[in-house]
N, C-alpha and C positions, 0 to 999 in steps of 0.2 A: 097060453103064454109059457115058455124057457124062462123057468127060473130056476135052472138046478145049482148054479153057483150063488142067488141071491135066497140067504134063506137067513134072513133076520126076524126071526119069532116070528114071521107076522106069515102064513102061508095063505090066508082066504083073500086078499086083497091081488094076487098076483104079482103083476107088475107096474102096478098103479102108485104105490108108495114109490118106488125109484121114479118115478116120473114124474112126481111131485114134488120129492125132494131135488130133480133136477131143475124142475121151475122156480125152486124155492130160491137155488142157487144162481140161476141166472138173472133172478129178479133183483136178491140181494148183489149180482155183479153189477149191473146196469144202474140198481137205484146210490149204490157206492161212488160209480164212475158220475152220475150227474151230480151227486153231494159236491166231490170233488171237482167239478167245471164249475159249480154256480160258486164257491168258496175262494176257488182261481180268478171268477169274473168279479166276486167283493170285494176283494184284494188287489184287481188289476193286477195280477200274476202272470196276463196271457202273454 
């Protein structure tokens, strides 16, 4: 694994924390965007 620009304390995991924290981040996009449809659909906002 190239991590010579990713060097957050953490060097024995490689590149597996950024990759984690990218799922972290696309989980919390997706589960954000459904909050907001199902709140749209309680509301009748559509």
């Amino acid at each position: 694994s190239v991590d010579g620009d990713e060097r957050d304390g953490d060097l024995s995991g490689g590149d597996e924390p950024r990759r984690r924290r990218q799922l972290e981040g696309l989980w919390c996009e997706l589960t954000r965007k459904e909050m907001e449809a199902r709140t749209r659909n309680v509301f009748g906002l559509y």
